[in-house]
VOMISE-928957 format. One record per residue: x negated, y, z of N, C-alpha, C in turn. Coordinates in steps of 0.1 Angstrom, whole numbers, padded with zeros to 4 digits, always signed. Each point is the difference from the previous one (the first is absolute). Layout:
! VOMISE-928957
XYZXYZXYZ
...
END
This chain:
! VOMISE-928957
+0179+0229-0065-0006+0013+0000+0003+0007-0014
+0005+0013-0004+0003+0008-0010-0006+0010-0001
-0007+0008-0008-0003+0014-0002+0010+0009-0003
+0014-0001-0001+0009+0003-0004+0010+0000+0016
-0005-0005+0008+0008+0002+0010+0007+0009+0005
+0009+0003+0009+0006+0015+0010-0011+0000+0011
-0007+0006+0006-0001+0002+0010+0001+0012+0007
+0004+0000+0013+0003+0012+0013-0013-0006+0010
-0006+0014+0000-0011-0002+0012+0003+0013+0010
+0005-0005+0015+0006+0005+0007-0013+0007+0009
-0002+0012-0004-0013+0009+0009-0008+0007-0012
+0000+0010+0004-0011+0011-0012-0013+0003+0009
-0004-0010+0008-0016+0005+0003-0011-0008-0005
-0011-0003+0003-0009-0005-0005+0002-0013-0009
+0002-0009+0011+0006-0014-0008+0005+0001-0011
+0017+0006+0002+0006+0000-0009-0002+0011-0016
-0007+0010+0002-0006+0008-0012-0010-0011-0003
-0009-0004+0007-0008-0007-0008+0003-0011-0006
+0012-0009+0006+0008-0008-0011+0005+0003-0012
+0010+0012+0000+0003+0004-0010-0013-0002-0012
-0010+0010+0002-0013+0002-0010-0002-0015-0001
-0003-0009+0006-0006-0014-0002+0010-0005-0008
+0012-0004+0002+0009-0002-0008-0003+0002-0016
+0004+0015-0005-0001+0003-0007-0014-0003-0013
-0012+0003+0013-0015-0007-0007+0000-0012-0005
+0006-0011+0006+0003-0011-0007+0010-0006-0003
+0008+0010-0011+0007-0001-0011+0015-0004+0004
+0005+0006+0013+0017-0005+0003+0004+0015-0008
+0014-0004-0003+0002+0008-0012+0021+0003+0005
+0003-0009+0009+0014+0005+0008+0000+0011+0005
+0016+0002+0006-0001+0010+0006-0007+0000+0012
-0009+0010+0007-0001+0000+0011-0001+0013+0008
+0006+0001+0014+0008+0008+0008-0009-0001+0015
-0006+0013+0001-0007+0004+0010+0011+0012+0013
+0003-0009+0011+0010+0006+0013-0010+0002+0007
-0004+0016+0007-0003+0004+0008+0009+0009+0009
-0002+0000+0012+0009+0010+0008-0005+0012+0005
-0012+0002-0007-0007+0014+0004-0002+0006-0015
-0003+0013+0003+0006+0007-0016-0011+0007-0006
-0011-0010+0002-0010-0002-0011-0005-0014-0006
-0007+0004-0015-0002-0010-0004-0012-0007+0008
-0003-0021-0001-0006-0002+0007-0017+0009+0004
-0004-0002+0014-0010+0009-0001-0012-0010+0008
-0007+0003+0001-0011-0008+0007+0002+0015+0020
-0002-0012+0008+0006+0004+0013-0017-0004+0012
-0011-0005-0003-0012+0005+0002-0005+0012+0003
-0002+0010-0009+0001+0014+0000+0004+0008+0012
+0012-0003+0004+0010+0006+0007-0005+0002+0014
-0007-0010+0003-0005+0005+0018-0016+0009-0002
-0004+0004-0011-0006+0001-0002-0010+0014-0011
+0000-0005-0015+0004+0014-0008+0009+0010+0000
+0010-0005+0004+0014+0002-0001+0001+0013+0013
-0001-0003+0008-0004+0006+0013-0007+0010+0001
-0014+0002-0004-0008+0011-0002+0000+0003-0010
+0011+0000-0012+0003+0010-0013-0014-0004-0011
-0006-0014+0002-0006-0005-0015+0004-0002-0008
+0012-0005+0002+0010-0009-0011+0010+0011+0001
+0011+0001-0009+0014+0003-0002+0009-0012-0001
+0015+0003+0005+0007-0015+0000+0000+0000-0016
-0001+0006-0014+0004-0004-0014-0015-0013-0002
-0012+0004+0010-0013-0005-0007+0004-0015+0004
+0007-0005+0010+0006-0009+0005+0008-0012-0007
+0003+0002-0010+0009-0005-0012-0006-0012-0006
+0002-0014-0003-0003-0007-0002-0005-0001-0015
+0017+0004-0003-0001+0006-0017+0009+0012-0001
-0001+0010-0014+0012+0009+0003+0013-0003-0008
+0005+0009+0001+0015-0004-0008-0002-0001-0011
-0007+0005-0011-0002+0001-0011-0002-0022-0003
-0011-0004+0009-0005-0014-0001+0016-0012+0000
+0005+0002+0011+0012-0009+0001+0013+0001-0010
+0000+0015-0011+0005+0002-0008-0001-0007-0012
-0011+0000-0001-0011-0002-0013+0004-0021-0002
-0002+0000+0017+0000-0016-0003+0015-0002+0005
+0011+0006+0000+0012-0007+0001-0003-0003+0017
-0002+0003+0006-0001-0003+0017+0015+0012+0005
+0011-0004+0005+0009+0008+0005-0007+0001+0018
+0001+0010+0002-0004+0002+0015+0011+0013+0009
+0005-0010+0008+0013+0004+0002-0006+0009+0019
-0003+0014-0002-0003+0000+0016+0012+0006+0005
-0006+0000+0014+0011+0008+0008+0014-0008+0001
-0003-0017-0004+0013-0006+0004-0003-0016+0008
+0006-0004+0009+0002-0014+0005+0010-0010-0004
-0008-0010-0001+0009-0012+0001+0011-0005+0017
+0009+0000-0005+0008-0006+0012-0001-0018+0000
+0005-0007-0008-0003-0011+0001-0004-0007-0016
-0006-0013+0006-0001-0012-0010+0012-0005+0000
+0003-0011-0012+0007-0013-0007-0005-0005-0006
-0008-0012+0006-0006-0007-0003+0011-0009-0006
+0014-0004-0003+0004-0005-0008+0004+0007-0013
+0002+0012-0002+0001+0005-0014-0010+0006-0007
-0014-0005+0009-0011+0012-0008+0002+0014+0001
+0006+0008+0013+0006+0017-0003-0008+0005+0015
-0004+0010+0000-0009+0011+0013+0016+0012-0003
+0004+0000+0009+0009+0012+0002-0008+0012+0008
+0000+0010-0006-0002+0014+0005+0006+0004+0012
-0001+0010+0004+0006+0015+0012+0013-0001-0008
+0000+0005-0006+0012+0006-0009+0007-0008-0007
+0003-0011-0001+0005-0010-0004-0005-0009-0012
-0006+0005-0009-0004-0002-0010-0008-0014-0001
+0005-0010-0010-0006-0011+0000-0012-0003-0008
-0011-0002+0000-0010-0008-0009-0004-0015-0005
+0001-0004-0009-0005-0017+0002-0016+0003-0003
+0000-0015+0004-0013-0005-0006-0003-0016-0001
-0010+0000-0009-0003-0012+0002-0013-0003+0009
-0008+0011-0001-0012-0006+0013+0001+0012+0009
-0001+0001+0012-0001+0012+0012-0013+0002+0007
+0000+0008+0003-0014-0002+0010+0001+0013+0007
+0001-0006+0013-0001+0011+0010-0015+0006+0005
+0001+0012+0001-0012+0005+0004+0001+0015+0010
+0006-0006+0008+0011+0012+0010-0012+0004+0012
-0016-0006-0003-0008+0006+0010+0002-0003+0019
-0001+0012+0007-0001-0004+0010+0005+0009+0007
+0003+0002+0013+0003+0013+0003-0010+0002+0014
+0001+0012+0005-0010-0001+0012+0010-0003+0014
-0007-0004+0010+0004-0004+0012+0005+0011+0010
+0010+0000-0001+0006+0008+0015-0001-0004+0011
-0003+0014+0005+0000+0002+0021+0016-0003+0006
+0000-0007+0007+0010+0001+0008+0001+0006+0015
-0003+0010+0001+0000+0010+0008+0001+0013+0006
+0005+0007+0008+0004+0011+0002-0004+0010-0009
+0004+0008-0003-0002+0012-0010-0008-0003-0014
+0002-0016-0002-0005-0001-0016+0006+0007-0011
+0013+0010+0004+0003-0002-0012-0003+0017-0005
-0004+0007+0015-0007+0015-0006-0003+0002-0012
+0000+0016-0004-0001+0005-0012-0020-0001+0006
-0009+0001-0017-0014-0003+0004-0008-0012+0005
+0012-0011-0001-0007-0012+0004+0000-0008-0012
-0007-0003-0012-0001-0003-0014-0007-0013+0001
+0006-0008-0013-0006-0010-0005-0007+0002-0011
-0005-0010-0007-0009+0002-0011+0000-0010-0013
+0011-0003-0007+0001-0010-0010-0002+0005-0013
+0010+0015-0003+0006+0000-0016-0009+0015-0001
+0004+0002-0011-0001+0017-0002+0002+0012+0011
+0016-0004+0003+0004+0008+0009-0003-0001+0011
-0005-0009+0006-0008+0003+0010-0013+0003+0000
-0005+0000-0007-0012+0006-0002+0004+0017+0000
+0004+0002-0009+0007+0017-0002+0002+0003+0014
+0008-0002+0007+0001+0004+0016-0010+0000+0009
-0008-0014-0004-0013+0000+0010-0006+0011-0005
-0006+0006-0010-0006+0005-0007+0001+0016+0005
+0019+0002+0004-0001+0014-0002-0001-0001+0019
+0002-0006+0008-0004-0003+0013-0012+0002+0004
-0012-0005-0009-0013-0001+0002-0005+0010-0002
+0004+0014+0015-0006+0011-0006-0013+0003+0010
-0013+0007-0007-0008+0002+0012+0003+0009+0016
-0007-0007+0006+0003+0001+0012+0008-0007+0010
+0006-0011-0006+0012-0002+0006-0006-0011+0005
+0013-0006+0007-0004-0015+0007+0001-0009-0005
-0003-0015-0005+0006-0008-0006+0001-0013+0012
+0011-0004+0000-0005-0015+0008+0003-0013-0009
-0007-0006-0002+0002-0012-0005+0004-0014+0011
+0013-0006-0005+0005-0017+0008-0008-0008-0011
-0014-0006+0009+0003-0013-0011-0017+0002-0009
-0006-0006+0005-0015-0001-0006-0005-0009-0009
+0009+0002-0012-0004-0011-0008+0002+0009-0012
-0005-0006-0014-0011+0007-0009+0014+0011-0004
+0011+0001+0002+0005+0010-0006+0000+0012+0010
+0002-0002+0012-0002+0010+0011-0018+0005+0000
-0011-0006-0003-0009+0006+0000-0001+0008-0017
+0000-0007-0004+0002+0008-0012+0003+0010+0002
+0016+0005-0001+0003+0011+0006-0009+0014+0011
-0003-0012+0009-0008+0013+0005-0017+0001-0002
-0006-0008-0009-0013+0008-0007+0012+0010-0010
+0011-0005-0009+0006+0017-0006+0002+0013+0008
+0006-0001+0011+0003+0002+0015-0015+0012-0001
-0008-0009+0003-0014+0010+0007-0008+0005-0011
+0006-0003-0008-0004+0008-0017+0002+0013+0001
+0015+0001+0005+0007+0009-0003+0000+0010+0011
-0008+0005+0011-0001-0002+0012+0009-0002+0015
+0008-0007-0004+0007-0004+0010-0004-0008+0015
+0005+0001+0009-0006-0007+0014+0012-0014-0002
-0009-0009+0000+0003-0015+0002-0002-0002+0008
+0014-0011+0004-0001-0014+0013+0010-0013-0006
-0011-0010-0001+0006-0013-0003+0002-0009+0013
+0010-0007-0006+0007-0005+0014+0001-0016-0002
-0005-0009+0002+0005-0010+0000+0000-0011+0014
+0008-0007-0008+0008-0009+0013-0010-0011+0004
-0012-0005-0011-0006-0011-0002-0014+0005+0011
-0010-0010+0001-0013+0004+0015-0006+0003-0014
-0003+0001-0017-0008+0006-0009+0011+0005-0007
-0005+0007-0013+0006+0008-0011-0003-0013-0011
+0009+0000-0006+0001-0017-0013-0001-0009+0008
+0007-0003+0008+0001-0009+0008+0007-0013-0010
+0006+0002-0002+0007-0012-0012-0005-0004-0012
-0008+0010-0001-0007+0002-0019-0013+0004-0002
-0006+0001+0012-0014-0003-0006-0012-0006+0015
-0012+0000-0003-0005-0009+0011-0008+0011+0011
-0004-0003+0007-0005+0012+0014-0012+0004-0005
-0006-0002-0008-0015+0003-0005+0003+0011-0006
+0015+0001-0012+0004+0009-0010+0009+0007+0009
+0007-0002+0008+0009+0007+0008-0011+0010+0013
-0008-0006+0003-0008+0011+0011-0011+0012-0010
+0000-0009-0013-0007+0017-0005+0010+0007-0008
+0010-0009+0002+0010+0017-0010+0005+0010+0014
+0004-0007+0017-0002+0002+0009-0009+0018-0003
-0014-0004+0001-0010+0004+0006-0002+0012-0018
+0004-0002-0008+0002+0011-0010+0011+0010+0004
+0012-0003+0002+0012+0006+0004-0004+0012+0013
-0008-0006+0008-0003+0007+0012-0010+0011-0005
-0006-0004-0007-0015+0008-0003+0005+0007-0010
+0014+0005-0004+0006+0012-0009+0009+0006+0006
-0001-0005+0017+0009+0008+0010+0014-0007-0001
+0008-0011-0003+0008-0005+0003+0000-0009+0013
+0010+0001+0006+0005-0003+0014+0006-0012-0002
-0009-0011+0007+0009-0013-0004+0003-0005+0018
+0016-0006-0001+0001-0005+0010+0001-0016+0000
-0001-0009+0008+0000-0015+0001+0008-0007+0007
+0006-0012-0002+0008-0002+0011+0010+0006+0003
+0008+0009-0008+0010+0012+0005+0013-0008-0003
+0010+0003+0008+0017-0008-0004+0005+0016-0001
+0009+0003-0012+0012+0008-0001+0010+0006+0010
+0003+0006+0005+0012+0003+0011+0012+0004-0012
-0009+0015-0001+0014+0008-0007-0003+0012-0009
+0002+0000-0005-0004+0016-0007+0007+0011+0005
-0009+0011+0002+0010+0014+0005+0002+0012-0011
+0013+0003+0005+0002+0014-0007+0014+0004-0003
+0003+0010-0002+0014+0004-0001+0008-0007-0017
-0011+0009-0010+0004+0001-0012-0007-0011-0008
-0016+0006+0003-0011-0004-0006-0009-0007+0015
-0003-0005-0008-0011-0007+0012-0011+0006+0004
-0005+0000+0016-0010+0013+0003-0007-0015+0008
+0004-0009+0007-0010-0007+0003+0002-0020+0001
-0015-0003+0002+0006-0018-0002-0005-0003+0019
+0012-0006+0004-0004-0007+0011-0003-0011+0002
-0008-0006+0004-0004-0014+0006+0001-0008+0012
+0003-0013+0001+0005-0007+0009-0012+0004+0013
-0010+0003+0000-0008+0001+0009-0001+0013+0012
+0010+0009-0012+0001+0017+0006-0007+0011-0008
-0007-0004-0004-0006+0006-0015+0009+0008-0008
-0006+0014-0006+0009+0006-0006-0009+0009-0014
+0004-0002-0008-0010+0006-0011+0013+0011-0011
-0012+0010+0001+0010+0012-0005+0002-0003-0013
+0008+0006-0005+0000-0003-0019+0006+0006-0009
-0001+0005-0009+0012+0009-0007+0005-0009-0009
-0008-0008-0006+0011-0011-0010-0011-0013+0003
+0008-0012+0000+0001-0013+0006+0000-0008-0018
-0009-0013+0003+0000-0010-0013+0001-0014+0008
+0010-0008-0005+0004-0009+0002-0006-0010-0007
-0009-0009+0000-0008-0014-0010-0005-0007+0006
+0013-0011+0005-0002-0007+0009+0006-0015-0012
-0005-0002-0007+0001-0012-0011+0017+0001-0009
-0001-0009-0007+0013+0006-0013+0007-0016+0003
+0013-0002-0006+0009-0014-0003+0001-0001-0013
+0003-0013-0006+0007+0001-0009+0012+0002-0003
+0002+0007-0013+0011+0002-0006+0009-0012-0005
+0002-0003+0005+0006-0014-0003+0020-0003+0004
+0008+0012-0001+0012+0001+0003+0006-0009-0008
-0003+0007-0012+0008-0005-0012-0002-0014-0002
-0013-0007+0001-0005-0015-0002+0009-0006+0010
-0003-0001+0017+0010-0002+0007+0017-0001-0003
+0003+0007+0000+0015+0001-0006+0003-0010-0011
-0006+0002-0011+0001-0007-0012-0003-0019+0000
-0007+0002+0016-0004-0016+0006-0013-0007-0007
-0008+0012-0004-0016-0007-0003-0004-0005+0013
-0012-0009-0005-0007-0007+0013-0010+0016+0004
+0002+0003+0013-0012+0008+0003-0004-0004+0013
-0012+0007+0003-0007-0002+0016-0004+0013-0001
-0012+0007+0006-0008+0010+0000+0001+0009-0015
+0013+0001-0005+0004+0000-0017+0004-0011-0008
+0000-0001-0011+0008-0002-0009-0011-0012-0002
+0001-0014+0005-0008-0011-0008-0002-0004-0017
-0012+0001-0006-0001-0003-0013-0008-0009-0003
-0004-0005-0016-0011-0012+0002-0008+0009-0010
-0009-0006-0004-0012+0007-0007+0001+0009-0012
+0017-0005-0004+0003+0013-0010+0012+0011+0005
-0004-0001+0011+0007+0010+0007+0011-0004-0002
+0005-0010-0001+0020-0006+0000+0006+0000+0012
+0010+0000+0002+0005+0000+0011+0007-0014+0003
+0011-0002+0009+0003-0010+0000+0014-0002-0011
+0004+0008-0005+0008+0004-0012-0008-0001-0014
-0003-0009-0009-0012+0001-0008+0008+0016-0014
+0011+0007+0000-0003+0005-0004-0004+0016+0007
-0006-0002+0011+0002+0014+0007-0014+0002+0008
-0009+0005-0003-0014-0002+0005+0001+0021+0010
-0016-0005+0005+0001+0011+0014-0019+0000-0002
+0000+0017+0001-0012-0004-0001-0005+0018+0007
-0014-0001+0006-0005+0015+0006+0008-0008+0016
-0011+0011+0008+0003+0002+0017+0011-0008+0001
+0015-0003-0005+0011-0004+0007+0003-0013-0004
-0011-0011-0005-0005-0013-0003-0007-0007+0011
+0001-0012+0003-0006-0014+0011-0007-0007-0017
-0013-0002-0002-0002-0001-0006-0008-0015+0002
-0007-0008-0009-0009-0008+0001-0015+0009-0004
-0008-0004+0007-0011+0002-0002-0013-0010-0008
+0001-0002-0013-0007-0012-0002-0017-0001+0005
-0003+0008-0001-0015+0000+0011-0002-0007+0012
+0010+0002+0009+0001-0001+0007+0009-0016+0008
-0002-0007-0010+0011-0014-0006+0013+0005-0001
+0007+0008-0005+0016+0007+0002+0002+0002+0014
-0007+0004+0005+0008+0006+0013+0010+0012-0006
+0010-0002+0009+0007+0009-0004-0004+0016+0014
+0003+0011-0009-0001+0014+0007+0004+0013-0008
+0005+0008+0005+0004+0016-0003-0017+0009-0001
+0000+0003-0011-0009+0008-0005+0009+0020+0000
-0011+0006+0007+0008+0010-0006-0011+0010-0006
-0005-0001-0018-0008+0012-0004+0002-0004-0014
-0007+0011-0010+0002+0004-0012-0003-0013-0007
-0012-0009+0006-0007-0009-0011+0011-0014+0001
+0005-0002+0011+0010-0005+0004+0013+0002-0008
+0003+0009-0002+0015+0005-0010-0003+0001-0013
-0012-0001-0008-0007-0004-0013-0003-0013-0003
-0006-0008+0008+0002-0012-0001+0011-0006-0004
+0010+0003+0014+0016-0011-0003+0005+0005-0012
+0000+0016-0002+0006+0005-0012-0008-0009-0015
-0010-0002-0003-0003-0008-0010+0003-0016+0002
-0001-0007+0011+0012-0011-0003+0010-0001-0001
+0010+0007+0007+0013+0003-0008+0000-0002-0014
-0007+0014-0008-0001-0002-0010-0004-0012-0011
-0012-0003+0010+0000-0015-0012+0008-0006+0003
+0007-0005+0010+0011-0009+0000+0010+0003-0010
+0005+0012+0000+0012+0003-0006-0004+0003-0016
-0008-0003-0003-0003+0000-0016-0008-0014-0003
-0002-0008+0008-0008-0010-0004-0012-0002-0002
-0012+0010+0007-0011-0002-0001-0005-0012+0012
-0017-0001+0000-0002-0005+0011-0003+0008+0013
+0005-0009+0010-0001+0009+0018-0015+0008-0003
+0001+0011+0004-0017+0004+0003-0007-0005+0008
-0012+0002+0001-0013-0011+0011+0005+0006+0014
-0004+0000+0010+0002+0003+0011-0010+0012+0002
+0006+0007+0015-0008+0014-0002-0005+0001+0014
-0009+0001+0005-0002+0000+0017+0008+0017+0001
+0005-0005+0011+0004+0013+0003-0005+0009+0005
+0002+0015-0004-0009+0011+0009+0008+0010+0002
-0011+0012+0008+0007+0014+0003-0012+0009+0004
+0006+0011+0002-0011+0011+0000+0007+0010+0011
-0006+0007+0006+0001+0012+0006-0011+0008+0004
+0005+0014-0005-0010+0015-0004+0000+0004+0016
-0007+0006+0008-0002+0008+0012-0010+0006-0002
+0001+0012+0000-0011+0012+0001-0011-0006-0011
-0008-0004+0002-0012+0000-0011+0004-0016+0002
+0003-0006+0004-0004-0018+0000+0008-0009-0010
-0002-0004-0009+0011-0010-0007+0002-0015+0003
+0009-0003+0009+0000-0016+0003+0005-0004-0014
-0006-0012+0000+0011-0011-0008-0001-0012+0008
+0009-0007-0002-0001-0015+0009+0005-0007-0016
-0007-0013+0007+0005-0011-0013+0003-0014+0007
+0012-0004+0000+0002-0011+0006+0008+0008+0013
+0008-0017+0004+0002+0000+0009-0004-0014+0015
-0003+0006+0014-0007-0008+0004+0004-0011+0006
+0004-0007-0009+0011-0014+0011-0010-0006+0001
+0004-0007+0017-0008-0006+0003-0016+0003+0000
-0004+0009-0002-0017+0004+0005+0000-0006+0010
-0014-0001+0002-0004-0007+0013-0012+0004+0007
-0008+0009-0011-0008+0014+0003-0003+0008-0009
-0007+0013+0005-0007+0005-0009-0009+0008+0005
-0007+0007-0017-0014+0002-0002+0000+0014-0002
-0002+0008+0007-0004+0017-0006-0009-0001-0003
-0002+0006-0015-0008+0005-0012-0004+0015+0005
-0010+0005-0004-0005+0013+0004+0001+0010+0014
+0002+0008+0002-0001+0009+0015+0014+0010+0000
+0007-0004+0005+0013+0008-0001+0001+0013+0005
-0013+0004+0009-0005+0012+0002-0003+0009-0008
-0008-0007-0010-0001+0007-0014+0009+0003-0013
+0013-0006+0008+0011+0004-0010+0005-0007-0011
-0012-0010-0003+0002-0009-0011-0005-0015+0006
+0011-0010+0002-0002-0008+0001+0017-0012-0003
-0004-0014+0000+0006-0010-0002+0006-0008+0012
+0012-0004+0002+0002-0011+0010+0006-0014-0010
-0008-0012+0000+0005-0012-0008+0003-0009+0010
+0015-0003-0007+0005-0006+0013+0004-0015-0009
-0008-0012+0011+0003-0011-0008+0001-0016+0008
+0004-0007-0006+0008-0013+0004-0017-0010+0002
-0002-0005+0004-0014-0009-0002-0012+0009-0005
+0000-0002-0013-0011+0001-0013+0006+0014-0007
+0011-0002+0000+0013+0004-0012+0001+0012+0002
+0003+0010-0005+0005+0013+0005+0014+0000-0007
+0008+0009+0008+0013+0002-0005+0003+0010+0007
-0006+0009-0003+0006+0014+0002-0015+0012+0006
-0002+0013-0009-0011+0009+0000+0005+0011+0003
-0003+0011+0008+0006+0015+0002-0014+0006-0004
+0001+0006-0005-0017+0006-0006+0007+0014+0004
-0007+0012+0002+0000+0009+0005-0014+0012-0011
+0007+0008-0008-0009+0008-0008-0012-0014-0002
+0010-0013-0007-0016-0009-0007+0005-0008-0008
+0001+0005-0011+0007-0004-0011-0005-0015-0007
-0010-0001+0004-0010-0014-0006+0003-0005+0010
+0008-0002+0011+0000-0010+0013+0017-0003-0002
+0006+0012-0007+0012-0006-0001-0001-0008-0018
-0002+0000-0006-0001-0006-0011-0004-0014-0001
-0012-0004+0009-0007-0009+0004+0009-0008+0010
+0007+0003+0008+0012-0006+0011+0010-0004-0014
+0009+0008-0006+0006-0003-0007-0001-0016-0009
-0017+0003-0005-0001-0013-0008-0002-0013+0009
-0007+0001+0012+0001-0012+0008+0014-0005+0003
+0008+0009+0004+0012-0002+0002+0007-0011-0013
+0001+0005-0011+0002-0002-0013-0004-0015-0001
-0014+0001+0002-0008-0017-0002+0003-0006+0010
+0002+0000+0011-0002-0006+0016-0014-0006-0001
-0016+0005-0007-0009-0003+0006-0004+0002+0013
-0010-0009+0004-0003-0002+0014-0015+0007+0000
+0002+0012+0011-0011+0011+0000-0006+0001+0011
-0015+0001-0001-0006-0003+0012+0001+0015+0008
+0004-0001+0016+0001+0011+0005-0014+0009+0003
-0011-0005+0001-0007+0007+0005-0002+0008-0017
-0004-0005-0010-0004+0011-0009+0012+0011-0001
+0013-0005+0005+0009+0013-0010-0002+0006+0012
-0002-0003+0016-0009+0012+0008-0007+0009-0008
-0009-0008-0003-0017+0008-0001+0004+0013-0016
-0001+0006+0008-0001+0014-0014-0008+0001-0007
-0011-0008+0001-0009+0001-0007+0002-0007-0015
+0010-0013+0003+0005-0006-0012+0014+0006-0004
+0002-0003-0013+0014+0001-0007+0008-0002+0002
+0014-0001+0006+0010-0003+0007+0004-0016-0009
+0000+0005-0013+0005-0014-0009-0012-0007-0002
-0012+0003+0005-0011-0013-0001+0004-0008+0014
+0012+0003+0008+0000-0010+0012+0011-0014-0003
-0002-0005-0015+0009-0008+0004-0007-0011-0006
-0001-0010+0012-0010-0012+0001+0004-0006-0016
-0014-0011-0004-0003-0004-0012+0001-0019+0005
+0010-0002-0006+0006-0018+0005-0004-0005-0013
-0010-0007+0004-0007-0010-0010+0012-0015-0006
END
């Protein structure tokens, strides 16, 4: 490990800006070379289904750091260009344009991309994704009142969208393929009241629905369904889950599965070439190392400060339970954990009333909390998680007690 090293970190979005800064905080003092392929500096991408949409935010407020910051600290941030390939025998990332760079440590952080339709008329003008800036700018100028919106795909970035959607007053219809909405990512307790919110602001949710084809000449005017169903629309949103970016790892012959495999300091199978953010198979130490693809901000902060201690010689940082959040209309989810293996669970409070908890846990154990507008239910999940205390179910029921007074006392 050197402070003095080369390093190229391939991606200018969250991960990788926030490596840069970590880097630098603890005293590497080489060159280091920030490749993005979009032609802003890194930005935080949260926002985007969201402030971003209904004109809270501006893309500049978006910025992780500004130019002035990467200057100051010697950070080169190369946007608006891609890597073509690795060589992992000369230490060199070759560019678009031929151009070679070495290094001595790499780290990819190439994100994720979203999931394509493979079917009739996907490729219409008004049928939009939602990853970078620029799609947000599009959705944005799309999202005009009155119009139609249809959403593919009921999961937190598609609903997001349309509480922005019904902000703004547009007629929504979400469409998914699954018998609920979060069918993959969250549990039926938290999925039947974002359900039963979505409806009760006039959005149109369908269930059960398969894709035919999209119609229209230029632009897209309607979505059809395998059942004969036909929903009008003037612009169409596609958030039917993301892949990893993982070209370049492949090619280059890293070990990957579901992304780019690493060990707890985000190494890869190449020890000088680490992978870190959404397009990572990671270990989970919570969880005994299971390995899994995380895709959010606290997740691309994390790996980004092991990296860094690795690569200057500090020690690994402690482990972090993982979490996430998502904004709809007035409600703020956060979940903490994830629920391998649950084997039940406990609703906390009245989900009728807008604020409540689902803890979802193995035996005694919890491992994994969706709190819903209840910020002490996710904090309190977090730290059981953290300890693996064994908590008795009926009090973290009873509302009358503290959510963190439920964790049994073992003499």
């Amino acid at each position: 490990m050197s402070i003095e090293s080369r390093i190229v970190i391939i991606g200018a979005g969250h991960a990788g800006g926030a490596l840069a800064a970590q880097l630098r905080e603890y005293g590497h003092r080489g060159p280091l070379c920030v490749i993005g392929d979009e032609a802003h500096l890194p930005y935080q991408r949260p926002p985007l289904s969201k402030a971003v949409l209904k004109g809270a935010a501006t893309i500049d407020s978006l910025s992780l750091k500004n130019a002035g910051y990467y200057q100051e600290h010697d950070i080169e941030v190369r946007t608006g260009q891609t890597v073509a390939a690795i060589d992992r025998d000369t230490r060199h990332v070759t560019l678009a344009g031929g151009e070679a760079l070495p290094y001595d440590y790499l780290v990819l952080a190439t994100g994720a991309r979203p999931r394509q339709l493979a079917v009739p008329g996907a490729g219409l003008d008004n049928i939009l994704a939602l990853r970078g800036i620029e799609d947000a700018q599009r959705l944005k100028e799309a999202l005009q009142p009155g119009r139609r919106l249809a959403i593919v795909g009921g999961g937190y970035i598609g609903l997001e969208v349309a509480a922005s959607a019904r902000a703004l007053g547009l007629e929504v219809t979400v469409i998914e393929r699954e018998a609920r909405l979060l069918a993959r990512v969250a549990s039926a307790p938290l999925a039947e009241f974002f359900e039963r919110l979505h409806q009760q602001q006039g959005v149109q949710i369908i269930r059960n629905a398969c894709l035919s084809h999209f119609e229209g000449d230029t632009c897209v005017t309607a979505v059809h369904l395998e059942d004969g169903q036909r929903i009008d629309c003037d612009v169409a949103l596609v958030g039917v889950g993301a892949l990893p970016r993982d070209e370049l790892a492949r090619a280059a012959g890293l070990h990957c599965e579901n992304g780019v495999v690493v060990d707890g300091d985000a190494r890869t199978s190449d020890p000088a070439i680490f992978a870190i953010g959404d397009m990572s198979w990671r270990p989970l130490p919570v969880y005994g190392e299971r390995m899994f693809r995380l895709e959010s901000v606290p997740n691309a902060t994390e790996q980004a400060r092991q990296v860094a201690c690795a690569i200057v010689g500090k020690p690994r940082p402690a482990a972090e339970v993982p979490w996430f959040w998502s904004d709809q209309y007035e409600v703020k989810l956060q979940i903490a954990g994830i629920p391998f293996d649950a084997d039940r669970q406990v609703v906390r409070g009245d989900p009728a009333q807008g604020k409540f908890a689902v803890y979802h846990l193995r035996g005694e154990r919890v491992v994994a909390v969706e709190a819903a507008s209840s910020p002490l239910d996710f904090i309190a999940g977090k730290q059981f998680i953290l300890s693996q205390a064994a908590v008795s179910l009926e009090k973290l029921a009873d509302m009358s007690i503290k959510a963190k007074e439920a964790a049994l006392v073992v003499a």
